[in-house]
C-alpha positions as CSV (number, residue, x, y, z in Angstrom):
1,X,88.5,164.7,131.1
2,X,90.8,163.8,128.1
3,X,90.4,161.3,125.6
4,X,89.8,160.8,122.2
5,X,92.4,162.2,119.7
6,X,94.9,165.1,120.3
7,X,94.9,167.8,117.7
8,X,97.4,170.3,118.1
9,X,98.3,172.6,120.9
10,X,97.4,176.2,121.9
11,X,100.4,178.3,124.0
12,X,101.5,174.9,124.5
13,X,98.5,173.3,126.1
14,X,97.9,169.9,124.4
15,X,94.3,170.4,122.9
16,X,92.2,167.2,122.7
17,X,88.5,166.2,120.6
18,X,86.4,163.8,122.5
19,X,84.7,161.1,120.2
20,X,81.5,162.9,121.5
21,X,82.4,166.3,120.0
22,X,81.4,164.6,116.7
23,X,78.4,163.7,117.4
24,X,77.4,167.3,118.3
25,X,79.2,169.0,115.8
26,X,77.0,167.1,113.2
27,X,73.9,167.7,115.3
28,X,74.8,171.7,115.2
29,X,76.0,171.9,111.7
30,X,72.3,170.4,110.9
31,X,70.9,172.8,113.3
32,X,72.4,175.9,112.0
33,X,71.8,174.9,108.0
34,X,68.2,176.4,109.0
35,X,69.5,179.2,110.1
36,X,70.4,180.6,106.1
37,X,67.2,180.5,104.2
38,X,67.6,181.3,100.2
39,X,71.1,179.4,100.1
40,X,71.0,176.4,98.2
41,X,71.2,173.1,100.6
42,X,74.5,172.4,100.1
43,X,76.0,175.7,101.0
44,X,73.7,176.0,103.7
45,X,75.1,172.7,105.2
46,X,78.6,174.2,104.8
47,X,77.9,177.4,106.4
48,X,75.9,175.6,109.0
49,X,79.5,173.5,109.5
50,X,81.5,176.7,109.7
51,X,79.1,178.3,112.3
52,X,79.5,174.9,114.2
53,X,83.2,174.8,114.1
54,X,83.2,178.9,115.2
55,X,80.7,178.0,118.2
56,X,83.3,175.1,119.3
57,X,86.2,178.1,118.4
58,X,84.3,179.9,121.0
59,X,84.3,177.1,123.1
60,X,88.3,176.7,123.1
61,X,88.7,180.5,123.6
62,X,86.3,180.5,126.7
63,X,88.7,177.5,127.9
64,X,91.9,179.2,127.2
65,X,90.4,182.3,129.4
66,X,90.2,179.9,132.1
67,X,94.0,178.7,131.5
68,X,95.8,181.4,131.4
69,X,94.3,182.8,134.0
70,X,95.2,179.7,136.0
71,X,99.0,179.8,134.3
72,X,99.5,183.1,135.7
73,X,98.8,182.1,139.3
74,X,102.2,178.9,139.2
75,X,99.3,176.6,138.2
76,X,100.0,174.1,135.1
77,X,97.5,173.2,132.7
78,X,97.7,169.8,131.6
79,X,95.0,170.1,128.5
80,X,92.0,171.5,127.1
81,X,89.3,168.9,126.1
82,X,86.6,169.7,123.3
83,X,83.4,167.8,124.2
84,X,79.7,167.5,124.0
85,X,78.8,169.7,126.2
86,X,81.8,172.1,125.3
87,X,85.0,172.1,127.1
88,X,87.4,171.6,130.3
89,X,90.6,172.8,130.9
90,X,92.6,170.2,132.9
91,X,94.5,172.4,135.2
92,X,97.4,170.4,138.0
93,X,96.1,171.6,141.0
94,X,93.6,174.8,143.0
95,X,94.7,178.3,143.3
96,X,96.4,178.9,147.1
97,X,93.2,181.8,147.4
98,X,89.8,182.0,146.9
99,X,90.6,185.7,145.2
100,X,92.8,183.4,143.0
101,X,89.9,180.9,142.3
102,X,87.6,183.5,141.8
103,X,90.1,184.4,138.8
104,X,90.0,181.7,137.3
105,X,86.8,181.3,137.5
106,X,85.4,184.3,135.8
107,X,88.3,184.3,133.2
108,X,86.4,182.3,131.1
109,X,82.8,183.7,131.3
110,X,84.8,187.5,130.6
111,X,86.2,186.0,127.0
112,X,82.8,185.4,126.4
113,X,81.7,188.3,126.8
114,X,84.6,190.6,125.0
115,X,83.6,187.7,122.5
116,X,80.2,189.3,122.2
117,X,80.7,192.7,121.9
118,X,83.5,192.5,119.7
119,X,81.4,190.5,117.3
120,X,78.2,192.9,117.8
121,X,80.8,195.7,116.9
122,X,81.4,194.2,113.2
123,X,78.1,193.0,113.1
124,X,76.9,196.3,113.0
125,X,79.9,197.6,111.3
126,X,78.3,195.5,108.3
127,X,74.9,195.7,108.4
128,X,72.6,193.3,106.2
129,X,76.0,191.0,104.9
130,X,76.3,187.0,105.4
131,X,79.6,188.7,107.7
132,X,77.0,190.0,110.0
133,X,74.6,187.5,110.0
134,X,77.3,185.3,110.9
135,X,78.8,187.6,113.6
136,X,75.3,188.2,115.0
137,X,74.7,184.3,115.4
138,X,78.4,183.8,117.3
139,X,77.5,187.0,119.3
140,X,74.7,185.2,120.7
141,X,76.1,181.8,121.0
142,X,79.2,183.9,123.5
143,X,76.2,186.0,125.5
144,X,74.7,182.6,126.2
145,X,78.1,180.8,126.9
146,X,78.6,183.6,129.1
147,X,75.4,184.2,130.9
148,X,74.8,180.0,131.0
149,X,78.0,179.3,132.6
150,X,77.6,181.7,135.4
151,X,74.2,179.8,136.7
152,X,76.2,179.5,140.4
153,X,76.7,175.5,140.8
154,X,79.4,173.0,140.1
155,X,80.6,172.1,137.6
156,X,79.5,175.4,135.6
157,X,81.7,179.0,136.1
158,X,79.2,180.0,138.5
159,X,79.6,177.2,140.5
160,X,83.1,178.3,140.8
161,X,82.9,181.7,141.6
162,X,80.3,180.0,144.1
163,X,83.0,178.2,145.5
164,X,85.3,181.0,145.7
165,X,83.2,183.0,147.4
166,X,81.9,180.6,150.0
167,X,85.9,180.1,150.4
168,X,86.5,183.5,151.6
169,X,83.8,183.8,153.8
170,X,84.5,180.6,156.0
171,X,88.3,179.3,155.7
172,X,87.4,176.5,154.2
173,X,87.6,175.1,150.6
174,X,86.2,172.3,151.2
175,X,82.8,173.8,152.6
176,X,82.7,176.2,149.1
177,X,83.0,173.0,147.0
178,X,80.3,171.1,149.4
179,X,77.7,173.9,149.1
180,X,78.6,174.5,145.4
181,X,78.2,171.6,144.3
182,X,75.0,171.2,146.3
183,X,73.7,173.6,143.9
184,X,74.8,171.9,141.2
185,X,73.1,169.1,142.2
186,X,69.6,170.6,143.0
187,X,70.4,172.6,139.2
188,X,70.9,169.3,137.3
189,X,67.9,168.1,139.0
190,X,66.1,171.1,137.6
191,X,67.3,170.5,134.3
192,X,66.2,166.9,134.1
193,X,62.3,167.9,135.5
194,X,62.6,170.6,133.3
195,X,63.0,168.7,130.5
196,X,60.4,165.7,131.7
197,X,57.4,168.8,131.5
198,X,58.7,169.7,128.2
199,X,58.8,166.7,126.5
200,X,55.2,165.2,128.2
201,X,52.7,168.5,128.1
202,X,54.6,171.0,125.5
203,X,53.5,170.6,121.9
204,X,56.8,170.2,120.0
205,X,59.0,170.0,123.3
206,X,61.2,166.9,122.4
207,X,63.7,169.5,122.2
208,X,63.5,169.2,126.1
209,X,65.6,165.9,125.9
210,X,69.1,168.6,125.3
211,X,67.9,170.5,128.6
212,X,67.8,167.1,130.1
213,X,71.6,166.0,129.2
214,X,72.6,169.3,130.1
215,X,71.1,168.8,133.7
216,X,72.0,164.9,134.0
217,X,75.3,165.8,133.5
218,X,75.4,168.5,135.6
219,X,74.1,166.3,138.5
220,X,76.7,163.8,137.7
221,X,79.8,166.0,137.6
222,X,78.7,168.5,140.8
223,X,78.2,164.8,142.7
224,X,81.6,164.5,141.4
225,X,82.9,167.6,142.4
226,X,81.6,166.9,146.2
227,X,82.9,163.4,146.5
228,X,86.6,164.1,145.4
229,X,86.1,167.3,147.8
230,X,84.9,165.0,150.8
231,X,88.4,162.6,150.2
232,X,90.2,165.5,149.8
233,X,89.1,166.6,153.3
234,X,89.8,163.0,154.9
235,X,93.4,163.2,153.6
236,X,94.1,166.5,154.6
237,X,91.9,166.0,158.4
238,X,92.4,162.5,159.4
239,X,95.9,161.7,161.0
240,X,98.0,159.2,160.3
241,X,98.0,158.0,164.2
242,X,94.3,157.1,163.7
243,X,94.6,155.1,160.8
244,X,98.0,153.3,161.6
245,X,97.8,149.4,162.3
246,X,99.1,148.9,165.6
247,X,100.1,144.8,164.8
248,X,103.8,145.3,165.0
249,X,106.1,143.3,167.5
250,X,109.1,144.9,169.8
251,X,111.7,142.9,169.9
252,X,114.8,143.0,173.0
253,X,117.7,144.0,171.2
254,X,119.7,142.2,173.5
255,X,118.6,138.5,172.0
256,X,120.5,137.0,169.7
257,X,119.2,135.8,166.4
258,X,118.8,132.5,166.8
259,X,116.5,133.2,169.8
260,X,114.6,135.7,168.1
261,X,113.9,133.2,165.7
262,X,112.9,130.3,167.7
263,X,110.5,132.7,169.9
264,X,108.9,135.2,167.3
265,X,109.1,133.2,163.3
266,X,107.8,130.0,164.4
267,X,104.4,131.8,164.9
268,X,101.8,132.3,161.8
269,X,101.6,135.7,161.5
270,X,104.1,137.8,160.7
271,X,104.2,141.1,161.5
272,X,106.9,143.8,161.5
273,X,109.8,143.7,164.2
274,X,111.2,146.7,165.7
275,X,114.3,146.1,168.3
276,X,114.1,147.8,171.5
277,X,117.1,148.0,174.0
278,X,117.7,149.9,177.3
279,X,114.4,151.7,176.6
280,X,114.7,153.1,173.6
281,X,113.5,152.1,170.0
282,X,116.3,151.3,168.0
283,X,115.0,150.0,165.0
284,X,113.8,147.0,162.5
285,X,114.6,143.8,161.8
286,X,113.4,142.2,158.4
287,X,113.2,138.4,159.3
288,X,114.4,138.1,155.0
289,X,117.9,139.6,155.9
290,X,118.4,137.2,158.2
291,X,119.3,134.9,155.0
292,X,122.6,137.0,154.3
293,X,124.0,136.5,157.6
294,X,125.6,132.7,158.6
295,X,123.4,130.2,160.7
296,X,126.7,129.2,162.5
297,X,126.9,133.4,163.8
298,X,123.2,133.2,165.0
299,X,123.7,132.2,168.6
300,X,125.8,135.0,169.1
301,X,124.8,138.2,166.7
302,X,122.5,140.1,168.6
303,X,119.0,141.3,167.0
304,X,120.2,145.1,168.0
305,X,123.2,144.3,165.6
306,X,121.0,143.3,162.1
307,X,118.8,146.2,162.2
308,X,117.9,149.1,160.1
309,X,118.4,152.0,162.0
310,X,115.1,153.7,162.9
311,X,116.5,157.0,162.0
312,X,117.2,155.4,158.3
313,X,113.6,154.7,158.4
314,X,110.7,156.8,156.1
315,X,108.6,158.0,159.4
316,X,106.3,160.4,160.2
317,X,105.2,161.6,163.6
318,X,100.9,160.8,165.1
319,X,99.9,164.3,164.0
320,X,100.8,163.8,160.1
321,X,97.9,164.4,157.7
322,X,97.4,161.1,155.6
323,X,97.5,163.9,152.7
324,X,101.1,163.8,153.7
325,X,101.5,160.5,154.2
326,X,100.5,159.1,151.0
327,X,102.6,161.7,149.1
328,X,105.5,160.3,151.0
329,X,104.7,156.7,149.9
330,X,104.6,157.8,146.0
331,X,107.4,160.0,146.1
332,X,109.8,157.5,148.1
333,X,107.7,154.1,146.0
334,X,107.9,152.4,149.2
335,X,105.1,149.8,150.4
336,X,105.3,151.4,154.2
337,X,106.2,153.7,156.4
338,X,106.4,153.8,160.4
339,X,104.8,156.6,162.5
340,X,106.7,157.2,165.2
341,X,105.6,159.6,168.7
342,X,106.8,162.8,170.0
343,X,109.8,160.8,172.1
344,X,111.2,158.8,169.4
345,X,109.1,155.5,170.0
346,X,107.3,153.5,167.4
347,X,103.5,153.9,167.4
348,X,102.5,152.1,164.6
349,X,102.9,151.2,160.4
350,X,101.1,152.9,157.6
351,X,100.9,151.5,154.0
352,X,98.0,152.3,151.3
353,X,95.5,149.4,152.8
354,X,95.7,151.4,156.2
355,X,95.4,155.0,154.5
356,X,92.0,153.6,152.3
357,X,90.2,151.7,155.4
358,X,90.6,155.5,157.4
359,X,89.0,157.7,154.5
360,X,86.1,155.2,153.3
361,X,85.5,155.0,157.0
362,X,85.3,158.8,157.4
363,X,83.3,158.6,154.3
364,X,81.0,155.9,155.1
365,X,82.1,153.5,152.1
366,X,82.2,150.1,152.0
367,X,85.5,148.0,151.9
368,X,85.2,144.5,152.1
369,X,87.9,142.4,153.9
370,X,88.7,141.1,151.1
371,X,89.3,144.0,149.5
372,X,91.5,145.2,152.0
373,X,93.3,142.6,152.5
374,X,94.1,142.4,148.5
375,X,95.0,146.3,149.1
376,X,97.2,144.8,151.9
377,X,99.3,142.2,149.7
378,X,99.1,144.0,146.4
379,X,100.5,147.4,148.1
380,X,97.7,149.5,146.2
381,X,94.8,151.2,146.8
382,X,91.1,149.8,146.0
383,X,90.0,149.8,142.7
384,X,88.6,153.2,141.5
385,X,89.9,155.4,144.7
386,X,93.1,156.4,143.5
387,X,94.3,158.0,146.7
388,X,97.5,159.4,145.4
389,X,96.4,160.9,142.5
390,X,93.9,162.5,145.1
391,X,96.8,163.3,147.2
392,X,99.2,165.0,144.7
393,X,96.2,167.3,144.0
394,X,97.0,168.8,148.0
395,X,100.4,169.1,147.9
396,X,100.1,173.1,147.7
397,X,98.4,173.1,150.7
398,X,100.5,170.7,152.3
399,X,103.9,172.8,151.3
């Protein structure tokens, strides 16, 4: 998540206010005027602002836990977010481990707690002041940041160490983050039934409608969470042999160009042209480049001769992840690449079109003809499934 305006940075992570954060600050500055009875209103509003502002501090601390934690594992953290419903760190990429994960993961939940007791220490260090009223309220708020944030689904801490743990005991990331954010899921859907009850047969229980945010966007970010787990699983499962189009041409190298022409461009479609000759793939021909050579040489330049040289080629062998495969087509900024089999031979062409019909086909997800056919002459990926973002987010596991 980042939006909104960028205040400042923190140990040089870029920290960010969501236009939402407002909202709530207001809402909890109201909230916690209440909370100093005997002050005259205006004060009270002020210290109610200044407990708000020290909850959000909270917040950001509880964040940076995560961070650092995450920095001293290689990973890079592009932001911290303040929000409505707290904070995200935005960190590059996963931890190599699930021990690593797990780090991360409880990083944040132990600053809230060493949050608590330190502020329960002064609290009782100045018994009966506003200073302790004010610690004991922030002690409270960390206990419940740190107790709420361990409920064990996505997207919460819990969910994390969920994750982590699920990790370790199969091999596989992607089953912790599937299961993990299953309970997230059947947690949001608490929240919001929770909430329903409250509000319909508890006197005064509108206050139910917060419970009910809290667990809608729970069940929106954990569904989240298992969606850009499930592509991350097609990338890194699916080959690029089964998602490669197969509508190329071979081409004897030993024709000359003017008989390539008269025989294969005449027709409607145009596919690519790889030359062949004395059984072995040499390489393409782009019909374009034929423009730079002389019409009057074309009856006696062979195809073999205008080629680029498969070797010169961005390939990939059949057993390539499409993880890998897409990172090669954003790194290099090329539209295509050729897969190419164990001998030498071309199998096939990949571009972005081919990579998107293979993982919403996995995935059961529609994509119109249309659509992939736009994909096809745009050289981009469908609106919304941005497949190399997805991809860059695997390269560690790919190294």
């Amino acid at each position: 998540m980042q939006g909104g305006w960028r205040v400042g940075s923190i140990f040089g992570i870029p920290l960010w206010v969501d236009p939402s954060w407002f909202l709530i600050l207001l809402w909890f500055s109201a909230a916690n005027s209440t909370e100093w009875p005997g002050y005259p209103t205006g004060l009270a509003w002020i210290l109610g602002l200044v407990t708000a502002l020290l909850l959000f501090g909270s917040v950001l601390v509880h964040e940076l836990g995560h961070s650092l934690a995450a920095r001293s594992q290689g990973i890079a953290v592009n932001s911290i977010t303040l929000f409505m419903f707290g904070g995200v760190a935005a960190i590059d990429r996963e931890s190599k481990t699930p021990g690593g994960a797990l780090q991360v993961a409880i990083a944040g939940p132990a600053v809230s707690l060493a949050l608590f007791l330190m502020l329960t220490v002064v609290e009782r260090s100045f018994p009966g002041s506003s200073l302790a009223q004010l610690c004991d309220r922030l002690a409270d708020i960390n206990l419940v940041l740190a107790v709420f944030n361990m409920i064990p689904g996505l997207p919460l801490d819990g969910g994390q160490v969920l994750k982590a743990l699920i990790w370790k005991v199969t091999g596989s990331r992607f089953k912790g983050v599937r299961w993990a954010a299953k309970a997230g899921q059947a947690i949001g859907w608490l929240g919001i039934f929770l909430a329903l009850w409250l509000i319909t047969f508890v006197p005064g229980g509108l206050q139910g409608w917060w419970i009910g945010l809290i667990g809608w966007f729970c069940l929106r970010n954990a569904a989240s969470y298992e969606q850009l787990s499930a592509i991350q699983e097609a990338l890194m499962e699916e080959t690029v042999e089964r998602a490669m189009a197969r509508d190329f041409r071979l081409v004897d190298g030993h024709l000359s160009l003017r008989d390539f022409v008269d025989r294969y461009l005449v027709a409607a479609d145009r596919p690519q042209y790889f030359v062949t000759l004395d059984g072995r793939d040499r390489g393409r021909i782009d019909p374009e480049a034929l423009n730079v050579i002389d019409r009057d040489r074309w009856a006696w330049v062979r195809v073999v001769e205008a080629i680029e040289p498969l070797d010169q080629l961005v390939s990939l062998p059949t057993p390539t992840p499409l993880a890998q495969a897409t990172l090669l087509l954003e790194d290099q900024h090329i539209t295509s690449l050729v897969v190419v089999t164990p001998t030498g031979a071309v199998a096939g062409t990949l571009d972005r079109a081919d990579i998107a019909r293979a993982v919403t086909q996995r995935l059961k997800l529609s994509l119109s003809e249309a659509e992939f056919q736009r994909c096809k002459a745009e050289h981009c990926y469908p609106a919304g499934l941005n497949l190399g973002a997805i991809a860059r987010t695997l390269s560690e596991e790919l190294a």
